[in-house]
C-alpha positions in Angstrom: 66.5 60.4 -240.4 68.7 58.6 -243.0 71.8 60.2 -244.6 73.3 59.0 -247.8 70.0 56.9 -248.0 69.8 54.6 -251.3 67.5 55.0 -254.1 64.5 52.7 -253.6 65.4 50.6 -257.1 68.7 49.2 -255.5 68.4 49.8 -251.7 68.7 46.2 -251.0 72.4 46.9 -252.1 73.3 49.0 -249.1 74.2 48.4 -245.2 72.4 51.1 -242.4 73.6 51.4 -239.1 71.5 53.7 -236.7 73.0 55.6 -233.6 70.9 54.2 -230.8 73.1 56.1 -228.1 71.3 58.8 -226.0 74.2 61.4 -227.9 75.9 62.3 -231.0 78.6 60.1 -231.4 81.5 59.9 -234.0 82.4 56.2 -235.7 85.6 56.3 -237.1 85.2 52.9 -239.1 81.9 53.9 -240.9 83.0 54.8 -244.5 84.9 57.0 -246.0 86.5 58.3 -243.4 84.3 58.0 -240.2 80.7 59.7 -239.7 79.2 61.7 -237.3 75.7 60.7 -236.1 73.1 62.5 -233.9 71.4 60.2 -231.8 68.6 58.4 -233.9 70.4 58.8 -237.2 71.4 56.4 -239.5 73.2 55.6 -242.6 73.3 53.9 -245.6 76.5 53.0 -247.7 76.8 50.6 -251.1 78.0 47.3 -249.7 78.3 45.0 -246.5 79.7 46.5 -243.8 81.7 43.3 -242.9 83.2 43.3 -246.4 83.9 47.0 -245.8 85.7 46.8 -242.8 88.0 44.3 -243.9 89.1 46.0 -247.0 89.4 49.5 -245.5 90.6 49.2 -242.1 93.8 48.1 -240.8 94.8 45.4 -238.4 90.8 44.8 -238.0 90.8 47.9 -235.8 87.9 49.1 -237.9 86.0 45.3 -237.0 87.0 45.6 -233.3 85.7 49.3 -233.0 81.8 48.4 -235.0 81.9 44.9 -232.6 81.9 47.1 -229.5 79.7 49.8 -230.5 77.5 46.8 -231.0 78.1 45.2 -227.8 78.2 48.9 -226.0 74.5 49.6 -227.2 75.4 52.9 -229.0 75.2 51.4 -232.8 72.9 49.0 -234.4 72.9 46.9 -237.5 69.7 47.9 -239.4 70.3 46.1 -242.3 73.1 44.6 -244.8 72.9 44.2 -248.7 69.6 41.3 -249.3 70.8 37.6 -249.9 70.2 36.9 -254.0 69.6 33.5 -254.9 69.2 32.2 -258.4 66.9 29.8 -259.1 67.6 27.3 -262.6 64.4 25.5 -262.9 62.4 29.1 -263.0 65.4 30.9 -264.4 64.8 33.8 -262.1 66.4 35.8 -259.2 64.8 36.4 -256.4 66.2 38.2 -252.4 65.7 36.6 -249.6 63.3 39.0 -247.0 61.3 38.7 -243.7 58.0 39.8 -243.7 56.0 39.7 -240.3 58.8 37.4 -238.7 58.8 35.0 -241.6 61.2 34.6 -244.6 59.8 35.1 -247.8 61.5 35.4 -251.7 60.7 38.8 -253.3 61.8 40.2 -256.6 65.1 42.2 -256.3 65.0 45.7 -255.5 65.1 46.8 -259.0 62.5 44.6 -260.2 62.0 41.2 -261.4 63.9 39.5 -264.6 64.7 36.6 -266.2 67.9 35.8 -268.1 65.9 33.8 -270.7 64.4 37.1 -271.6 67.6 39.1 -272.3 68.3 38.8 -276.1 
């Protein structure tokens, strides 16, 4: 179960953390202002989570607390915002993905464009 889940034309924007802990627990760094999450939930929030947490939270408390929920086993990294890379010769950006266990360049989220065709 997803909360705050993005809208499928710009979900490779977003970070989603999942609760992997066998309770509900609360995470006081995830934005705004901390989150509850029942065990199995996750979230999804515009931006990188890294970026986040150094922005929002002081004296890296925020980045100590989401590095040892990680390292405690009670919160898991799902995803973070795709890589975009720009390619000249083709004039076209594609996101980096991994399919199957292998890396692949798909259109963006939002669909596929070229800057030669914007007028």
């Amino acid at each position: 179960m997803a909360i705050n889940a993005p809208v499928a034309a710009t979900e490779c924007l977003y970070s989603t953390v999942r609760n992997i802990s066998t309770a509900e627990k609360f995470f006081g760094f995830l934005p705004p202002h901390g989150r509850r999450l029942a065990c199995g939930e996750e979230l999804s929030f515009f931006e990188d989570i890294q970026s986040w947490l150094y922005r929002n939270t002081p004296n890296e408390r925020g980045r100590r607390s989401f590095e040892a929920a990680l390292t405690d086993s009670v919160l898991v990294l799902v995803k973070t915002p795709a890589v975009h890379l720009f390619d000249p010769t083709r004039d076209e950006t594609k996101i980096l993905t991994l399919d199957n266990g292998s890396f692949i360049a798909a259109d963006p989220c939002w669909g596929a464009y070229s800057s030669v065709s914007i007028a």
